[in-house]
Structures are given as structure tokens and as C-alpha cells.
VOFINU-183894 format. One record per residue (C-alpha): z, x, y. Coordinates in steps of 0.2 Angstrom, whole numbers, plus 5000, padded with zeros to 4 digits. Layout:
ZXY ...
! end
This chain:
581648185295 583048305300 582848435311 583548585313 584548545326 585248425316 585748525303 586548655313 587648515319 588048465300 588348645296 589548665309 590648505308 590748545290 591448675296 592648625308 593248465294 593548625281 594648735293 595548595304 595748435294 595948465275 596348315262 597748305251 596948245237 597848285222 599348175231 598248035233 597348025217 597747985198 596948015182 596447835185 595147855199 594448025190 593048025178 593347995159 594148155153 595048225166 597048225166 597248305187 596248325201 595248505197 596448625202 594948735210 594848595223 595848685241 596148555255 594248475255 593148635248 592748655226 592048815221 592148865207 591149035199 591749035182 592349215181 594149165177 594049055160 593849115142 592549165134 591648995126 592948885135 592348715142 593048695159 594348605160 595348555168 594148565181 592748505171 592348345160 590748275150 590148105144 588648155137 588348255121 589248405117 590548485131 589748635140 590148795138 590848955149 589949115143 589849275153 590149195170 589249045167 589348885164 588048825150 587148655149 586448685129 585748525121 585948595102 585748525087 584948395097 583748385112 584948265121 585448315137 587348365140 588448335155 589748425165 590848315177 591848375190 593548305189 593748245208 593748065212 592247985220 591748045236 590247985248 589648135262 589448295252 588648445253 588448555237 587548715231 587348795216 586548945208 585348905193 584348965179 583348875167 583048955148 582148945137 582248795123 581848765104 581548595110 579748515118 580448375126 580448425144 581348585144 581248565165 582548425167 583848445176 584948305184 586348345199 587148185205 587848185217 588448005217 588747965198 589847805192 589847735210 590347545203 592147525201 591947515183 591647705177 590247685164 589247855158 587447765161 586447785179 586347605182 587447645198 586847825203 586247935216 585448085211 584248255214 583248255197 581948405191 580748355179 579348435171 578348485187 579048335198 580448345210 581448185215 582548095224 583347955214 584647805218 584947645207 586247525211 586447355197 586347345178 584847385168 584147195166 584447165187 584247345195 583647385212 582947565213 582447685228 581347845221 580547975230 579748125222 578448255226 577548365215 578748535211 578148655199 578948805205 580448825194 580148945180 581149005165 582449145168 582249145186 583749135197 583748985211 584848905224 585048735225 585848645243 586048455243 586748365259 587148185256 587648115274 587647905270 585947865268 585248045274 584748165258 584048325259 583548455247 583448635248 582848775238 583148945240 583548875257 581848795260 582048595264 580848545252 581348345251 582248215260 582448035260 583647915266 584247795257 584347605270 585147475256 586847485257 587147465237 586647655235 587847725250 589447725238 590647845233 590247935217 590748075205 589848235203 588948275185 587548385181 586448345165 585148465155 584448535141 584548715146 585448775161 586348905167 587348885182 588648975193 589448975212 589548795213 590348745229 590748545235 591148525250 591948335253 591548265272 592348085268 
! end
């Protein structure tokens, strides 16, 4: 478990990397090495620090270039936000950061969950934070980590392998706070095998991961059905 200590410590180094050693990382990367979709590095990314608040696209636009999707339809920017809305089907979409795979992160976002015409789980929400973390880039979490919402459960979630021959490491408690039309905070610090979770700034789950296959450099995609999100900020400690 971490302690508080501990995290001050995180906090402030993440700090001192931000505002003493930031990466060039446009220089160093091709549209090779991002995910499928995505032509530069996203041009929101300064030195080792992504925010992005979506206050500066058009109306209905779909991110890019700061944003891909593999799964379903692109998302959408309206009023501020960027929109996760499975229609016509109750698939869940994706939106992809277009930054090449990083390792030690920590992210936060704002988000809302809506309401949904569809029954299938309308509280599932995926944020990995290590997606695609093979050399091969395939839209499938056969090589994954991940912070998953669903229904009433909360979990930790990392796979390394393909479907017939995967090792998995899942941890999950029983979560049934989120609520429809309800703004939350979401804070996830992946430090190697150390993960921890916090809502509304509460740590309300942490694991670490010990097998080697699921401390990999990954991209960063969000998945739902019904989600709202704004001020999502990446910060890269690789």
C-alpha cells in the first residue's frame, strides 16, 4: 500500500520532471509508433504534460489530431466535452490519444456518466492506461492495462498474451457510487507495477502488478457507452 508519504514524493518529482526535464517527443516519434489513426504526435502534448479541455474544437468535431478511435464510431466534441455515445448500437466506443506508448503516467480526468437507451451495462467505463503494449498494435486487450468501471464493481485490470494463452492479474472491489449526471474526478498513477486509483481524490484502489509481462509501455484509450469527459491531463514520467 502506498502511503502518503509516498505520494507526496510522487507528486513532487512529477513535478520537478515537468518543469526541469521535458521530452521532445514529437522529434522522436513517427506516425509509426502512434496508434492507428493518428498522422503527428497530438499537438496539445508540451514537453512531457497532455491537457486537453476541449474548449478550442468545433462544434461535433472528433478530436483529432489529438484523438483516434478503433472501436465503433469516432467520438464527438460538443459543448466542451468530449462524448463517448455507443448509438445505433450498444457497442462501446473509443477515444485514443495520439501519443506513442508510455510506461509511468499519471492521469486525471473529469467525468459524467448519462443516461442510455441501452440496458447492457450503462456503468462501463474503461480508462487504459496501458493499451497495445505488444509491438504489434491490435485494437483487442489481449496486451492491456486498465482501470475498468462496471455495473457496481470497480477494478484493476492487466492481461499480457493472446486470447487462447493469456496470463491475467484482476483486482476489483465493489463500487456502486457512480451515478448518472453526476460530476467525478478520476486520478490514476501508474509507477511500474504500483497502481492506484482515486476518486474525487479518495485512494479507493491499488494493486501492483509483479509479472513483468504487464509493466510495458502502452497507449492511452478510453472506452464506453455513455460518457462525458473534460480536463484530461497526462502526465508522461518515462
Amino acid at each position: 500500500m502506498f502511503s502518503l508519504k509516498k505520494h507526496f514524493l510522487v507528486f513532487f518529482a512529477a513535478i520537478l520532471v515537468t518543469s526541469v526535464c521535458p521530452q521532445d517527443t514529437r522529434a522522436q516519434t513517427s506516425p509509426a509508433d502512434l496508434p492507428p489513426g493518428c498522422s503527428e504526435v497530438a499537438p496539445k502534448l508540451q514537453g512531457n504534460l497532455f491537457f486537453d479541455d476541449f474548449n478550442d474544437y468545433t462544434e461535433g468535431d472528433t478530436g483529432r489530431p489529438n484523438w483516434t478511435h478503433f472501436l465503433g464510431h469516432p467520438p464527438s466534441i460538443m459543448s466542451g466535452k468530449l462524448i463517448l455515445q455507443a448509438s445505433p448500437t450498444p457497442f462501446a466506443i473509443s477515444a485514443s490519444l495520439c501519443l506513442p506508448r508510455v510506461k509511468n503516467i499519471i492521469l486525471s480526468a473529469d467525468f459524467k456518466l448519462f443516461d442510455t437507451q441501452f440496458p447492457t451495462n450503462p456503468k462501463f467505463i474503461d480508462f487504459g492506461f496501458r493499451i497495445g503494449t505488444e509491438p504489434q498494435f491490435t485494437p483487442s486487450r489481449d496486451y492491456s492495462s486498465l482501470v475498468r468501471f462496471s455495473g457496481d464493481t470497480l477494478s484493476i485490470r492487466a492481461f499480457a498474451g493472446p486470447n487462447n494463452n493469456r496470463k491475467s492479474d484482476i483486482v476489483g472491489i465493489p463500487y456502486d457510487v457512480l451515478q448518472f449526471d453526476v460530476n467525478y474526478r478520476i486520478r490514476i498513477e501508474a509507477l511500474e507495477g504500483d497502481i492506484s486509483v482515486f476518486i474525487d481524490d479518495v485512494l479507493t484502489l491499488e494493486h501492483t502488478l509483479t509479472d513483468p509481462d504487464f509493466i510495458k509501455s502502452g497507449f492511452f484509450t478510453i472506452a464506453s457507452v455513455n460518457l462525458k469527459l473534460d480536463n484530461i491531463s497526462i502526465q508522461i514520467l518515462d
